[in-house]
C-alpha positions in Angstrom: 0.0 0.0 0.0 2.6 1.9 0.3 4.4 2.0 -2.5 0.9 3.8 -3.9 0.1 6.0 -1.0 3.3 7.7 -0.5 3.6 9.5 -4.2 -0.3 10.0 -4.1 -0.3 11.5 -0.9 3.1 13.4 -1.1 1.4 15.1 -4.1 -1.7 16.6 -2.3 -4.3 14.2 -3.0 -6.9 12.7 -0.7 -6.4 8.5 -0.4 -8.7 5.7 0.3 -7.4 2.8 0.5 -9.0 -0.8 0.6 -6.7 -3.6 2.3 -7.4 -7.2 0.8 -9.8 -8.9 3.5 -7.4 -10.7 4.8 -5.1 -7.5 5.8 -6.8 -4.8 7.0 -5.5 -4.8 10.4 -2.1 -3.7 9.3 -3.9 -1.5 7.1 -6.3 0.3 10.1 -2.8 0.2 12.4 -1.4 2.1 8.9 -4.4 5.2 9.5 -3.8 4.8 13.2 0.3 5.8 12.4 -0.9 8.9 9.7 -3.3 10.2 12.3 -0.9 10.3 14.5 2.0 11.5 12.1 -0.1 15.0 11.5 -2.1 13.8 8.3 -5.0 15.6 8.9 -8.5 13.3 9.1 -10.5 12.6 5.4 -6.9 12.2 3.9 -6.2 9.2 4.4 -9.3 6.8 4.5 -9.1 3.4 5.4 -12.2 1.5 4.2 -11.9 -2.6 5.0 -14.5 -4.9 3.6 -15.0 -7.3 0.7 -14.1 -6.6 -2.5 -17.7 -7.1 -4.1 -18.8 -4.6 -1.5 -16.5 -2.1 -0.6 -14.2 -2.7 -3.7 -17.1 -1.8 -5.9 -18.7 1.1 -4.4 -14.9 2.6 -4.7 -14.5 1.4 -8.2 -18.1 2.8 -9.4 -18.1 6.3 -7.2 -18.4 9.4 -9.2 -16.2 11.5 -7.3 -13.2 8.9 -7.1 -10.7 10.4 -10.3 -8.3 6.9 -9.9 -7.8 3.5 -8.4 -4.8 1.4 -8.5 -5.4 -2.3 -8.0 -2.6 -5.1 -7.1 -4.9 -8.7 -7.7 -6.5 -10.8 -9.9 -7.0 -10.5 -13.4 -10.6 -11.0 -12.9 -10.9 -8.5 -10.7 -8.8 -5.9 -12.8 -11.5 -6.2 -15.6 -14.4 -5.1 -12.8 -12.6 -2.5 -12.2 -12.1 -1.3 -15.5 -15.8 -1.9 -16.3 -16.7 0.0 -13.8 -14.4 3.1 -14.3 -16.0 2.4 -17.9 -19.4 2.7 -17.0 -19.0 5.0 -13.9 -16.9 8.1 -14.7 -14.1 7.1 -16.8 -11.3 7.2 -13.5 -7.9 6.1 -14.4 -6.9 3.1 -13.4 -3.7 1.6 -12.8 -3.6 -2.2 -12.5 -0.6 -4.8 -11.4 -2.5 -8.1 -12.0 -1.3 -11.9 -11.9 2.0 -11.6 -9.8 4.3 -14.1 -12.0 7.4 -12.6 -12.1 9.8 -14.8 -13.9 13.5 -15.0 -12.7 16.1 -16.0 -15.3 19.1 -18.1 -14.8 21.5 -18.6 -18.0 23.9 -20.8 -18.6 27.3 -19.5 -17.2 25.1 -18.4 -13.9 26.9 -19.5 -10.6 24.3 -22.2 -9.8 24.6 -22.2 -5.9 24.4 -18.7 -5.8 21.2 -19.2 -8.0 19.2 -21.2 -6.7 19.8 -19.1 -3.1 18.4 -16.0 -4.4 15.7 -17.9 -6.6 14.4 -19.2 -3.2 14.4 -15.5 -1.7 12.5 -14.1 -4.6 10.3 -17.1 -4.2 9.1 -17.2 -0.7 10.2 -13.8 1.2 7.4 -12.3 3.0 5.8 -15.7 2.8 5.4 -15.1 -1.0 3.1 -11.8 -0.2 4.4 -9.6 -2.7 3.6 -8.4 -6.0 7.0 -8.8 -7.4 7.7 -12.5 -5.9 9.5 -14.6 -8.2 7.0 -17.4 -8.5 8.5 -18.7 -12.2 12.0 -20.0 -12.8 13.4 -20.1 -16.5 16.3 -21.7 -16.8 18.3 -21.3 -20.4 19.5 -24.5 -22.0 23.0 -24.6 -22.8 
């Protein structure tokens, strides 16, 4: 979230952000910290609830100029449908989350497969970068 909310908000704009159900703790603790950093209140909104719910009413509202989206492909074409039929808000999407990793043939093949398993699996493979495909040249 933050890797969206920092420029956003650094820029002057007014955020909502909605965790994925199964975070939103660590998202409410994230308003807790910006209340308590100064950001004044109605800046940074923290709406938690399902994505067919909560996700939507965001997606379809008027007044709502752009969403960014890290998920499914699925849900990335909702999204756009509804910035298509709502009021035409940007939208910035980062869908599917399967970053290859390439290893040639003159790689140093310990050293390899030590990072391959660190792109794979750090932050329990929570991340939107995570290196969940291995392509290995033949040579």
């Amino acid at each position: 979230a933050a890797w969206k909310l920092a420029p956003a908000l650094a820029t002057g704009n007014c955020c909502v952000l909605k965790p994925a159900e199964m975070t939103s703790l660590s998202a409410i603790k994230l308003g807790q910290l910006a209340n308590q950093a100064g950001i004044p209140p109605g800046v940074l909104n923290i709406v938690p609830g399902l994505g067919q719910q909560a996700g939507a009413a965001i997606a379809n509202h008027m007044d709502i100029d752009m969403v960014g989206f890290t998920g499914s492909t699925i849900t990335g074409r909702s999204i756009l449908e509804a910035s298509a039929l709502s009021n035409l808000k940007r939208v910035s999407l980062e869908l599917g989350g399967k970053s290859p990793q390439l290893v040639f043939d003159d790689a140093d093949l310990e050293a390899c497969v030590e990072q391959v398993m660190i792109a794979a699996f750090w932050n329990q493979s929570q991340n939107c970068s995570c290196g969940s495909r291995l392509i290995v040249q033949k040579g």
